[in-house]
TIKE-468217 format. One record per atom (N, C-alpha, C, O): x, y negated, z; residue in three letters. Coordinates in steps of 0.1 Angstrom, whole numbers, padded with zeros to 4 digits, always signed. Atoms other than C-alpha are relative to their C-alpha. Example, Ala and Ser with C-alpha at 12.3 -4.5 7.8 and 13.67 -1.06 7.14 Angstrom:
residues 2
+0009+0012+0000ALA
+0123+0045+0078ALA
+0009-0012+0000ALA
+0019-0012+0007ALA
-0009+0011+0000SER
+0137+0011+0071SER
-0008-0011+0008SER
-0003-0022+0009SER
This chain:
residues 118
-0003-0006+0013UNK
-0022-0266+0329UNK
+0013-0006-0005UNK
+0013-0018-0010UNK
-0013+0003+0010UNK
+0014-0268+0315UNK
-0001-0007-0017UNK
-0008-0001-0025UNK
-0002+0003+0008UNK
+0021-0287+0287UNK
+0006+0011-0011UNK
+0014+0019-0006UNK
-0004-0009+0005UNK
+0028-0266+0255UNK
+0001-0010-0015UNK
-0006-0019-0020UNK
-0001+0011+0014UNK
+0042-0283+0222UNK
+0007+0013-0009UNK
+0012+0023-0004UNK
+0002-0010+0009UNK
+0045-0265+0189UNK
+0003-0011-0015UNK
+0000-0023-0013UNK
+0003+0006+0009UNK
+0048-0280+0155UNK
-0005-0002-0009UNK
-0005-0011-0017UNK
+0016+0001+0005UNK
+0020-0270+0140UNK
-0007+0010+0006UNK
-0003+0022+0009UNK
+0014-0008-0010UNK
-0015-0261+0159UNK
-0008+0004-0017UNK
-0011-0003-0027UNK
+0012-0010+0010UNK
-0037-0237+0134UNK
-0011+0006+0009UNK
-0011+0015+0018UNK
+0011-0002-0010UNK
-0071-0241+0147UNK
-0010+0007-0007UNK
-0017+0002-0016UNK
+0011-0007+0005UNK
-0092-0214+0139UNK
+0009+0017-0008UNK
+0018+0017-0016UNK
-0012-0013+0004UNK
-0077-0173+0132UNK
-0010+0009-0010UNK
-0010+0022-0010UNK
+0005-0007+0013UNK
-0103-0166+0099UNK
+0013+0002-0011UNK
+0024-0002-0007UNK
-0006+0001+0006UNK
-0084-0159+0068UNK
+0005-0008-0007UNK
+0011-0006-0018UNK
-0009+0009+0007UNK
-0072-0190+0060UNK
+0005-0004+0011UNK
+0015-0008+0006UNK
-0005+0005-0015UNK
-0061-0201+0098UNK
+0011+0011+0000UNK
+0023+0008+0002UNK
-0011-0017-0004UNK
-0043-0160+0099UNK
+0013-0008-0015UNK
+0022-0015-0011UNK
-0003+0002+0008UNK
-0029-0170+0064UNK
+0011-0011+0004UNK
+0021-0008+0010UNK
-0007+0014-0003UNK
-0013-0207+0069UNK
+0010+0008+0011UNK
+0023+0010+0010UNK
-0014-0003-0012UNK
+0003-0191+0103UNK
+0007+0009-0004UNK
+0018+0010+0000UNK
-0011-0011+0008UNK
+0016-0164+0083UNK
+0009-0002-0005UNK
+0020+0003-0003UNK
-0004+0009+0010UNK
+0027-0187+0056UNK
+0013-0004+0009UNK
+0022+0002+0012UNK
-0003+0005-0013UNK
+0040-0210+0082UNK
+0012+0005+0011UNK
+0021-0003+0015UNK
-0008-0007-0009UNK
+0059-0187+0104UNK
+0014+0010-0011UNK
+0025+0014-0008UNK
-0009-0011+0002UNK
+0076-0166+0082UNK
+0012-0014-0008UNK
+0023-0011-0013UNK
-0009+0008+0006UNK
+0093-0198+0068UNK
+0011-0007+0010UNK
+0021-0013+0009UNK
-0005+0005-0014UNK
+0104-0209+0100UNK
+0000-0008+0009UNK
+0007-0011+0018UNK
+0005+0011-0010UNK
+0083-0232+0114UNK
-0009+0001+0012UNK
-0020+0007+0013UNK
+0008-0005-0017UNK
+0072-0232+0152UNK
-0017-0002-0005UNK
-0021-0013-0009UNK
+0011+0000+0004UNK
+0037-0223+0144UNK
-0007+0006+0013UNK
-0003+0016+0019UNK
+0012-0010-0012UNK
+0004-0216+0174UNK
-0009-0002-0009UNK
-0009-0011-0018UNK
+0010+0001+0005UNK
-0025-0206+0162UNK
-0009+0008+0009UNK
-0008+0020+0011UNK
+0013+0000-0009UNK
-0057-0207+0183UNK
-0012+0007-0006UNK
-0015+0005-0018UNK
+0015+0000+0009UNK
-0092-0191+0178UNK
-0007-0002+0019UNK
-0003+0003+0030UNK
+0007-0005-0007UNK
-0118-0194+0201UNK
-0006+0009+0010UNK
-0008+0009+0022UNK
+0008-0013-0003UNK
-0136-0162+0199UNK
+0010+0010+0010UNK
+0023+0009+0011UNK
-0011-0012-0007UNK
-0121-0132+0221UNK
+0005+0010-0011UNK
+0015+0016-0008UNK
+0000-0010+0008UNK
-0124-0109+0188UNK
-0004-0006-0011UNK
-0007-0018-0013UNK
+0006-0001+0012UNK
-0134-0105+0156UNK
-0016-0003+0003UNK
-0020-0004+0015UNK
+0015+0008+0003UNK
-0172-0118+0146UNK
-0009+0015-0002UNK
-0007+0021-0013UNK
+0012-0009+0001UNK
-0201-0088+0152UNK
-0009-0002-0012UNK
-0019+0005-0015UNK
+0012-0002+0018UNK
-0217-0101+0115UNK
+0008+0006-0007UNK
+0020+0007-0005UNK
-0006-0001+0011UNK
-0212-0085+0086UNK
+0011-0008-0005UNK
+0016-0017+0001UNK
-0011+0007+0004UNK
-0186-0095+0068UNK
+0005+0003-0013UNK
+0003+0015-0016UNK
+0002-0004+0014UNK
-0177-0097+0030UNK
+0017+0008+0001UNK
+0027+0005+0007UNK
-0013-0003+0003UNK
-0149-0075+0018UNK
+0006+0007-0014UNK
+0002+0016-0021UNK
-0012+0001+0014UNK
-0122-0076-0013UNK
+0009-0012+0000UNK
+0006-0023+0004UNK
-0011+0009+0006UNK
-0095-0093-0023UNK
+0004+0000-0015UNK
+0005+0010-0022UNK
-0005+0003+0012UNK
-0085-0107-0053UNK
+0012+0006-0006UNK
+0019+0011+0003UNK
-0015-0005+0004UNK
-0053-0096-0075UNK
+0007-0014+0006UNK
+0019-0013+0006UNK
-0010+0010+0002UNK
-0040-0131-0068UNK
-0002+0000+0018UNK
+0008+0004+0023UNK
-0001-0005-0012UNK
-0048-0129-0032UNK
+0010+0010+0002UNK
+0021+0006+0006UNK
-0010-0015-0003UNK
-0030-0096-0029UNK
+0012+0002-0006UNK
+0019+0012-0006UNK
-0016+0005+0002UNK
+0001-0113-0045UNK
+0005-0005+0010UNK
+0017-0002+0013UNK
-0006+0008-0010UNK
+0000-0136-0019UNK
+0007+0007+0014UNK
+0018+0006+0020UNK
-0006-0008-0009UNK
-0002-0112+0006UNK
+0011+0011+0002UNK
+0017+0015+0012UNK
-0017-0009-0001UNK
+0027-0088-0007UNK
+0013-0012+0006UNK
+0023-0009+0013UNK
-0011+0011+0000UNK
+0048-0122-0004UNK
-0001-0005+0018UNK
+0009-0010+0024UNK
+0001+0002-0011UNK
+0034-0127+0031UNK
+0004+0017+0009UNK
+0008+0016+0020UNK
-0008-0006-0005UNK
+0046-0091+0037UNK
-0015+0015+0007UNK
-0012+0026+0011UNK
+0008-0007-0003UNK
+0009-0075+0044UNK
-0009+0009-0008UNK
-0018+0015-0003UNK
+0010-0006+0011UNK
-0005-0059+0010UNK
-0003+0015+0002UNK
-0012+0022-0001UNK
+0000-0016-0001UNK
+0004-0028+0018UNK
-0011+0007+0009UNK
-0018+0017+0008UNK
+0013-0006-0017UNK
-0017-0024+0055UNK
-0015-0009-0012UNK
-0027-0005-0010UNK
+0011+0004+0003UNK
-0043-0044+0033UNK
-0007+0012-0011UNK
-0019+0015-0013UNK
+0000-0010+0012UNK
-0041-0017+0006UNK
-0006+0011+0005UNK
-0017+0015+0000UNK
-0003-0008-0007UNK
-0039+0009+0031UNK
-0016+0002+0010UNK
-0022+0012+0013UNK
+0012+0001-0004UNK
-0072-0004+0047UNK
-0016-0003-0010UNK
-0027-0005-0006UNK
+0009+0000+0008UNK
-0092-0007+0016UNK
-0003+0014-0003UNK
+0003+0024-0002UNK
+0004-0015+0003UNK
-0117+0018+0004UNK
-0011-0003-0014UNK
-0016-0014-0018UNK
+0010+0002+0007UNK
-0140+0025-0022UNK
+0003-0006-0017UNK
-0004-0004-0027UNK
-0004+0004+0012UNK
-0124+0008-0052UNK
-0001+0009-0011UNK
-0009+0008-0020UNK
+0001-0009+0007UNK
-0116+0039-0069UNK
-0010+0009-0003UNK
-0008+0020-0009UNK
+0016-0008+0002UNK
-0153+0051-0069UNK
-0003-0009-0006UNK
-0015-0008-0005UNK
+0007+0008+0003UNK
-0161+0021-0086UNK
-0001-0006+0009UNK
+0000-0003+0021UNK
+0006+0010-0007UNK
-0173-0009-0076UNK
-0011-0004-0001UNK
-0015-0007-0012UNK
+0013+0002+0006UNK
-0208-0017-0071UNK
-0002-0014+0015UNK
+0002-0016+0026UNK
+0006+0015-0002UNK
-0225-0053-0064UNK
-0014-0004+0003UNK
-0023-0006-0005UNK
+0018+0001-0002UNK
-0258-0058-0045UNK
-0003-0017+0003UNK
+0005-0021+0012UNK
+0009+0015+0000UNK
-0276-0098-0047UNK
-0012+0005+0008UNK
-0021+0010+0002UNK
+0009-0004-0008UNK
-0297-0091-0018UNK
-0005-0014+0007UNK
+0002-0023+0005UNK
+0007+0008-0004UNK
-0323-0116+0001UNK
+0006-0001+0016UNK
+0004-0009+0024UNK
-0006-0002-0016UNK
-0305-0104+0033UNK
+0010+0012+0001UNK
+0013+0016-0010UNK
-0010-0011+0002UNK
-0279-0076+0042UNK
-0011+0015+0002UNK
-0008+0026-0002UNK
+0007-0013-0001UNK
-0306-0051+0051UNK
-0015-0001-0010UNK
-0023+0008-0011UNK
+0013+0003+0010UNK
-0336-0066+0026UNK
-0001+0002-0009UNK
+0005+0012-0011UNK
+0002-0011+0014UNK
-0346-0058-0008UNK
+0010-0011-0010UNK
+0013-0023-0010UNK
-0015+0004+0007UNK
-0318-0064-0033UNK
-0010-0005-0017UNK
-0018+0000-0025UNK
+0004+0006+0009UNK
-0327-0085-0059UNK
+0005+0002-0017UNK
+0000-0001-0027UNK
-0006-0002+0017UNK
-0298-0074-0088UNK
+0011+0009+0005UNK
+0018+0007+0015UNK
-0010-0009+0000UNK
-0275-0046-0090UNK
+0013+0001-0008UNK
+0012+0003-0020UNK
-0012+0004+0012UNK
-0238-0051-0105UNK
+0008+0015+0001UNK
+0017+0015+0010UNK
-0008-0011+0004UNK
-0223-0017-0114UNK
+0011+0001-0009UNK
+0008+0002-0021UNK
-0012-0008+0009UNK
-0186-0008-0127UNK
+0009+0011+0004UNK
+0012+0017+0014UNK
-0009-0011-0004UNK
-0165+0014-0132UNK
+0011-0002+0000UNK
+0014-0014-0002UNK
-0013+0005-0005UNK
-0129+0017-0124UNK
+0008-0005-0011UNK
+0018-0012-0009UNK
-0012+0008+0012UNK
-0113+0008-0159UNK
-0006-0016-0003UNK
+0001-0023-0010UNK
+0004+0010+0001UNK
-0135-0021-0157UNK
+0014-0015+0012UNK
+0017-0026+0014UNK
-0009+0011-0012UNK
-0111-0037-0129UNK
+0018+0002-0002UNK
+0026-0001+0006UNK
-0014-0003+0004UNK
-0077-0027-0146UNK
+0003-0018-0004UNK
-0002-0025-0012UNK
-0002+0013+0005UNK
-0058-0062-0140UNK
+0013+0001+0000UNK
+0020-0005+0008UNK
-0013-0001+0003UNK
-0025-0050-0155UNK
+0007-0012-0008UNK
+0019-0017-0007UNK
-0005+0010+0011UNK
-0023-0077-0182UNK
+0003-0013+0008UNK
+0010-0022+0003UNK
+0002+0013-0003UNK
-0027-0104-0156UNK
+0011-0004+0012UNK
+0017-0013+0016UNK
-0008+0000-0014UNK
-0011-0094-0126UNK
+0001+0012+0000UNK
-0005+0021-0007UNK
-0002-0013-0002UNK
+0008-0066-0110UNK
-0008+0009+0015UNK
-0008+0021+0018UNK
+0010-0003-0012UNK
-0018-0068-0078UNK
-0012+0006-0005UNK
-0021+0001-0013UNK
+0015+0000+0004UNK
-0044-0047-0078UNK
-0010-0008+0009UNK
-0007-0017+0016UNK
+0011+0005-0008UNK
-0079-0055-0062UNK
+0005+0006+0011UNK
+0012+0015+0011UNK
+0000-0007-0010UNK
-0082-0051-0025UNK
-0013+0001+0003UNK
-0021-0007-0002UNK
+0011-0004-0001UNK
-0111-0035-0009UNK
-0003-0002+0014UNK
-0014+0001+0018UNK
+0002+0000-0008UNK
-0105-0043+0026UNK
-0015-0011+0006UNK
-0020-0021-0001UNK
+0011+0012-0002UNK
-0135-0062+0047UNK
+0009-0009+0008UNK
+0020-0006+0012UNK
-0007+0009-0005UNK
-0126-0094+0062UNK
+0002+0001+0016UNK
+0011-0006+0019UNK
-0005-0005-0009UNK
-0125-0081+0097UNK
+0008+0006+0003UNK
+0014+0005+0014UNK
-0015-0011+0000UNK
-0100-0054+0091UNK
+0014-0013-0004UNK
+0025-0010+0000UNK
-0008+0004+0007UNK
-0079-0081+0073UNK
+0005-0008+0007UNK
+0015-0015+0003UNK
């Protein structure tokens, strides 16, 4: 096995491993980043982003494909507290879409993508 040198190793390709090398690279620094797995993770998986998230990621250059892969926002958002992902749900959080207007704070909206698409 060849020697391979790099100046920063990012071990692990979740969203903060993808992130960092994103970060990382687009600045100009020789960045590898390793995972593991062959793919994406067969569990569920939670999915939204934050407005301040979805700052970061315009600045990293991805909001748009993240934008583009969200769904469901504008039906509302609804919040299940469940015992399991297929078990009986313990509390239900329902809003509606003027509820998530985060103009005052930021110019990002929410993202809706899951963290496998992302």
């Amino acid at each position: 096995m060849a020697d391979e040198r790099t100046g920063v190793l990012v071990v692990g390709a979740g969203l903060a491993g993808c992130s960092a090398a994103l970060f990382l690279a687009q600045r100009g620094v020789d960045v590898l980043l390793v995972e593991r797995h062959p793919g994406t993770s067969p569990h569920p998986r939670a999915s939204g982003q934050y407005p301040r998230t979805m700052e970061m990621l315009r600045v990293g250059g991805v909001a748009d494909d993240v934008l583009a892969a969200s769904y469901g926002l504008d039906r509302g958002l609804t919040i299940k507290i469940a015992e399991t992902v297929q078990g009986p749900v313990f509390h239900t959080i329902v809003g509606g879409t003027d509820d998530y207007d985060t103009s005052a704070i930021s110019p990002a909206k929410f993202g809706m993508a899951s963290q496998d698409v992302v």
